[in-house]
Each structure stands twice: as C-alpha cells, then as structure tokens.
N, C-alpha and C positions, 0 to 999 in steps of 0.2 A: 504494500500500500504506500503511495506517495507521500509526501509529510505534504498539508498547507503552506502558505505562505508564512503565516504566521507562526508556526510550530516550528519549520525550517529555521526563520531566521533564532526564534527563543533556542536553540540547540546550537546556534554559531555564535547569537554574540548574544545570548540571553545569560549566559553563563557567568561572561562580564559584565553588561549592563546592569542584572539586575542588582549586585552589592553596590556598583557604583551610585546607584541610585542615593545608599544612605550617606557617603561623605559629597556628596553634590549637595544634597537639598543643605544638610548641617552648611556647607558654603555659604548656598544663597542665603540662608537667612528668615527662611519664611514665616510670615503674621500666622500666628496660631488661629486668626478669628476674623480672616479673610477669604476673596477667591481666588483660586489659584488655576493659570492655565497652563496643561501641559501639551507644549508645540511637536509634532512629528513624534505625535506618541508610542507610533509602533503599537507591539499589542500588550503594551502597558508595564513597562520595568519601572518608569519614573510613577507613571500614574497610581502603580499600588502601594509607594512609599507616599507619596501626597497624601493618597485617600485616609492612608493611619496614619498620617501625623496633624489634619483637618477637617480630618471625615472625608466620604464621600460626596456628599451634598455638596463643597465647598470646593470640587473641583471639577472642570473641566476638561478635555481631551479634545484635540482635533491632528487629524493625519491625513493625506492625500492619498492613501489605499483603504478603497472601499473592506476590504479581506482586514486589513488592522482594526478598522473602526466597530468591523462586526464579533472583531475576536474579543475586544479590547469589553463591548458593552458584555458579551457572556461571561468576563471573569471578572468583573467589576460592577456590579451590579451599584445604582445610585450613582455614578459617574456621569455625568455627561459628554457624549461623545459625538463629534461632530466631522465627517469628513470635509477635507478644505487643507489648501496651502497655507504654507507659512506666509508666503508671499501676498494672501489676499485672505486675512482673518474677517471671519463675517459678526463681529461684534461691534457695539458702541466704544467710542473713546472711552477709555478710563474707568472700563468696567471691572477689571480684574483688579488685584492688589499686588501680586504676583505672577509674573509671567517666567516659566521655564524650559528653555531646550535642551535635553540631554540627546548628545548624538547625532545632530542632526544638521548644523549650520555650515557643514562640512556639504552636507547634501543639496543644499536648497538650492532652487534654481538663480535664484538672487540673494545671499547670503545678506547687501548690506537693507536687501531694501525688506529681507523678513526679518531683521532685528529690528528695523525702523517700525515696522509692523506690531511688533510684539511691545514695543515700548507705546505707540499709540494706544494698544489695547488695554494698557496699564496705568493706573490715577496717580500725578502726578507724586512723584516722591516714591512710590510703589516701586517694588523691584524688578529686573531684568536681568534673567541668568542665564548661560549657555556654557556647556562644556564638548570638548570636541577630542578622541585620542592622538594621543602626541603619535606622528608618526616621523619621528628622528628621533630620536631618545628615548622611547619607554614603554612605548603603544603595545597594546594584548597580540599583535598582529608583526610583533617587529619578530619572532623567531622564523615565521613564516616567508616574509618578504626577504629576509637577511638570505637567507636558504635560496628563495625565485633566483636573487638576484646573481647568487655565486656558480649558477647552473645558467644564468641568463643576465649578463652586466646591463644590458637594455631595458629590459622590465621597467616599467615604473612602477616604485611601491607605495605612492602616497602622498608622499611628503610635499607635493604640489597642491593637495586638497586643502580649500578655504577653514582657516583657523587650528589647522594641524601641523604649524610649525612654533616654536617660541615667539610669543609676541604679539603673533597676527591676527589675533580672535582680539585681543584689544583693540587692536588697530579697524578691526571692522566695527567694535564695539563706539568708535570714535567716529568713522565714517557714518554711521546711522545717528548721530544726536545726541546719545547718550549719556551724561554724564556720571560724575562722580565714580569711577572706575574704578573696582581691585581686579587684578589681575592672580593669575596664582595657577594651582592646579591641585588635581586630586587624584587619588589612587587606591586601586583594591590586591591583594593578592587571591587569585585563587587556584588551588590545590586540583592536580589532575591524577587521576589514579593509576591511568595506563594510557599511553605512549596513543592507543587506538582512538580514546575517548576525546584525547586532544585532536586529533587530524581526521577523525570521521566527518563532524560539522564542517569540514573544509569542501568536500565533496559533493555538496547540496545545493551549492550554483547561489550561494547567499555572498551578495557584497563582492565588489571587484575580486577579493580573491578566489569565491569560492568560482565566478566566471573565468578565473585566469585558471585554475584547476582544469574545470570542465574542459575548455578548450586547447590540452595538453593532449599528446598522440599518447596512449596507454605507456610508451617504456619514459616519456618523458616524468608523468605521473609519476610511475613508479620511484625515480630520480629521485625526483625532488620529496616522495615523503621519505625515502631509506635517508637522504639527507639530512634531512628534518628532524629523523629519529637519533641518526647520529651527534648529529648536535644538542640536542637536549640533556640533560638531566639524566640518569636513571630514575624509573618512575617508582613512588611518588613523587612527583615533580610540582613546584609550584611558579606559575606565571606570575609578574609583577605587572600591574597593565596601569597605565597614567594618561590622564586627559589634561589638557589643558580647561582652566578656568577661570572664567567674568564674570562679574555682578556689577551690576552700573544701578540708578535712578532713572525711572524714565521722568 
C-alpha cells in the first residue's frame, strides 16, 4: 500500500519537525491567551505543539495542499484549518497575535512577500516567527547531501534555498517590514535505531532529496546509501538537526 502524502512526508521529516516544534515555539515566545496562526502547516508538527500550549480553539492552520489541510483537521480536531498560500492569507489585518512558520519560508513561492503576509495578519506589536534548516552547518539533511555530493560534486544540496544559510532568514525578515529582530536558531537531537530507519524515508520521493533518490539509476542508489551507511555512526546513532531562527514584531 502507498503511504499518503501526508504520512510520507510525517516519516521523512516528521521525525525532525515534530520535536523541533517544542524549542521553536519556546523561541517565539507565544501569548498564552491569544490567536495563533500556523503558516504551511503541513499535517501539523507545529500545529499540535500550538494546540497544547493555547488550546485548540486558539489556533489556526493554513497550507496550500489540499491532502495536508484534510490530514491536519483528522488529527486535530478544534483546529482551524484553512487551505491557502503563504503568499495570499485570506484573513483580516491584525487578527492573529501570533503568527508562525516552521519549515516553510525556504519553500514559498515569495519568501519576502509571505513574511510581509504573515506580519499583516498579525496586531501590531504581535509576533512573527519562522525557522528554516540550516543547510551549511547543521541541517537533519546534511549527512545525506555530504554523501550526494562526494558521489556527485554537482549536486546541489541546499544551501541556495531562501533562509537556509547564516543570516538570510533575517535578512528576508528585514526585506518584508519587520521589525524588532532576534535572530538565532534552534535544534533537536534525535536518536535512530538502525542505519534502515534513517534512509528508508529517503526513498518516498518527499522533499528535493527524497526526488534526487528517486531519480538515481538502481547501482547509483545503491552508492550512495552503502555511502551513507559508511559514514555514519554505528547505530544507535543520533542526528543533530539545526534551523535557523526569527522572531521580529509585526
């Protein structure tokens, strides 16, 4: 049986999303006794840490795949979930109190104009957060791409996507209006039991790598996981995965 879209990606990067969730939100900072939106919610890592730390009531969800937003309302029941871009939030000014994107401003089709989004959606003085994986230095993804690239110096691994370098997530953070900036970052470690369990979710076509997989001739694949396996740890093994992180005023 195929995995959803949603099941797929919760198996590739649900493993790290979801802890990151709890040192992200601790970042932003969020009003215990506010609304809080969460942008490109996926099928909900960030949304189920919101929902218990201000209820469900008190929070909202919107994603541009219809398949997240339908996964997202069955396991979060009292969430509000709404599909829709980052880029064109269907809310009033400065209805939230909090606005947060985990994972995502890396993706957007307009990075500075859905931050500019997210901070209009938010009452003035209310926060605006996004965190994005560092892919130079620390990202869940860097044992993988290190491997692509020693098998293939061409590859791109990343490190060109919007807010996944030092710095640049402020910098967009600036471009869109924002004020009052911390910059900084956050990190989770988590524990892999066997060598399999790490590099399975690679093969599921989730996220440029799991498409740079896919599109491998079978002895290239093989390459690069014997690679992969070489270079790690003896398992247990734990990954160290780091995002870059903003919290500004809108």
């Amino acid at each position: 049986m195929s995995l959803s879209d949603a099941d797929a990606y919760d198996r590739f990067m649900g493993r790290y999303s979801r802890p990151l969730a709890v040192p992200f939100a601790d970042f932003a900072g969020l009003p215990l006794d506010g609304r809080v939106l969460d942008v490109g919610c996926g099928p909900g890592a960030l949304t189920a840490e919101l929902a218990g730390r201000v209820g469900p009531g008190r929070v909202t969800a919107v994603d541009p795949s219809e398949e997240f937003v339908a996964a997202l309302l069955g396991r979060h029941p009292g969430v509000d979930a709404i599909r829709a871009p980052a880029e064109d939030l269907p809310f009033e000014g400065g209805y939230f109190d909090a606005t947060l994107a985990q994972l995502v401003v890396n993706v957007m089709d307009d990075p500075v104009g859905g931050l500019r989004e997210m901070a209009r959606v938010t009452r003035s003085g209310g926060v605006v957060a996004a965190c994005v994986w560092d892919f130079t230095e620390g990202g869940p993804l860097g044992p993988f791409w290190d491997a692509a690239q020693a098998l293939d110096p061409e590859v791109e691994t990343g490190s060109v996507l919007p807010g996944s370098r030092r710095g640049h997530l402020a910098d967009l953070f600036h471009a869109a209006g924002i004020d009052d900036i911390v910059d900084g970052a956050v990190a989770v470690d988590v524990e892999h039991a066997k060598f399999e369990d790490w590099w399975e979710p690679f093969t599921l076509g989730v996220a440029p790598s799991g498409t740079y997989v896919a599109g491998l001739e079978p002895d290239r694949r093989t390459a690069l996981r014997e690679l992969c396996r070489e270079r790690l740890p003896e398992p247990p093994f734990v990954i160290s995965a780091k995002a870059w992180a903003v919290r500004g005023a809108a």
